[in-house]
C-alpha positions as CSV (number, residue, x, y, z in Angstrom):
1,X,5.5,-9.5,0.8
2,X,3.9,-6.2,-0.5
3,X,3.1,-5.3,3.2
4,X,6.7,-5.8,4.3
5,X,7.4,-3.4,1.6
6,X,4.9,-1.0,2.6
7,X,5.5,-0.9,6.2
8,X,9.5,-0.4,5.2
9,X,8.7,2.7,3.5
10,X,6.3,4.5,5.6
11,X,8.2,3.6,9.0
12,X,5.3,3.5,10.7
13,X,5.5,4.3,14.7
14,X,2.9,3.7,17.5
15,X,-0.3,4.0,17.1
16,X,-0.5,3.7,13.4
17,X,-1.0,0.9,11.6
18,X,-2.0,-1.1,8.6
19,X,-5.2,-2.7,7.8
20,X,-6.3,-4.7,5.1
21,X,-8.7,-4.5,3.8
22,X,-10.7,-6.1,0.9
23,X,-11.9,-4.2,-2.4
24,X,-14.2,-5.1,-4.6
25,X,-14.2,-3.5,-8.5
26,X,-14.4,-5.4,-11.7
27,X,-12.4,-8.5,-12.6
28,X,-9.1,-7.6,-14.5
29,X,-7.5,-9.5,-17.3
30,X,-4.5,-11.4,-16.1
31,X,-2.1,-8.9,-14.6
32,X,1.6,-9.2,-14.5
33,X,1.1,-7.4,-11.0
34,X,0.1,-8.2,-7.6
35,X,-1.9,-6.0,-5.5
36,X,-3.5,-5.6,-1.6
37,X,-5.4,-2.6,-0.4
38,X,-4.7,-1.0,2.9
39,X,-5.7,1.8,5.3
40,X,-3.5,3.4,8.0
41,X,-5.3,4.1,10.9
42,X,-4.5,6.1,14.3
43,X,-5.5,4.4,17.8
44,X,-8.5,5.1,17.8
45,X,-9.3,3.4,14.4
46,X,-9.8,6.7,13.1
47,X,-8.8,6.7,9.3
48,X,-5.3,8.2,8.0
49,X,-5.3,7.4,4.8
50,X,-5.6,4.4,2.1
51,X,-3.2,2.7,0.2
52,X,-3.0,0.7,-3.3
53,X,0.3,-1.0,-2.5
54,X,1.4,-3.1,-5.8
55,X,4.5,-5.4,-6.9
56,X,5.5,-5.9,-10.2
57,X,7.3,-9.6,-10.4
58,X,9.9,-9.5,-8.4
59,X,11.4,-6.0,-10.6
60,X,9.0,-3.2,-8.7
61,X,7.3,-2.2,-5.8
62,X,5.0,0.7,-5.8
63,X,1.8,2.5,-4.1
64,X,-0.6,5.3,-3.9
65,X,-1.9,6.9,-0.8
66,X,-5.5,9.1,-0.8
67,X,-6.6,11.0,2.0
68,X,-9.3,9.7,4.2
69,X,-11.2,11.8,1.5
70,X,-10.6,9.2,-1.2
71,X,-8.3,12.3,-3.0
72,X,-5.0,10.6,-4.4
73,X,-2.4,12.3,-2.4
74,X,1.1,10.8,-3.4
75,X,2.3,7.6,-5.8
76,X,6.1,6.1,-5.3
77,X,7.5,3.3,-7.7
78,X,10.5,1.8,-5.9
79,X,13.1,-1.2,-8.1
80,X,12.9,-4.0,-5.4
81,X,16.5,-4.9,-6.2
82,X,17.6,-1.3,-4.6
83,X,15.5,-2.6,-1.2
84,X,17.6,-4.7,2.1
85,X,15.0,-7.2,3.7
């Protein structure tokens, strides 16, 4: 579900696309929140950027994108209800 919503916002066109990809870090406490990692690449698997794409229940959807560079570039928080899948 949370890369439906991610690919919805970014309207991704040919070549791009989305990736998971997995991420290790330290074990949270239980989390009232979803998340999946992913980086946009071009065609020729060069990197775009990376994505933390997270859902909140079923109130919030949200994500940050860093440059290839690991720099956080841009977070959006968007209420699910507002979204037509």
């Amino acid at each position: 579900m949370i890369e439906r919503y991610l690919r919805r916002v970014l309207v991704l066109s040919s070549p791009y696309r989305l990736v998971e990809i997995e991420r290790e870090g330290p074990r949270r406490r239980e989390s009232c929140c979803q998340a999946r990692y992913f980086n946009l690449v071009d065609g020729r698997k060069n990197l775009v950027a990376g994505f933390d794409a997270w859902m909140a229940g079923d109130s919030f959807f949200g994500y940050f994108r860093y440059s290839p560079r690991g720099d956080l570039v841009e977070r959006r928080t968007f209420p699910i209800d507002s979204w037509q899948f």
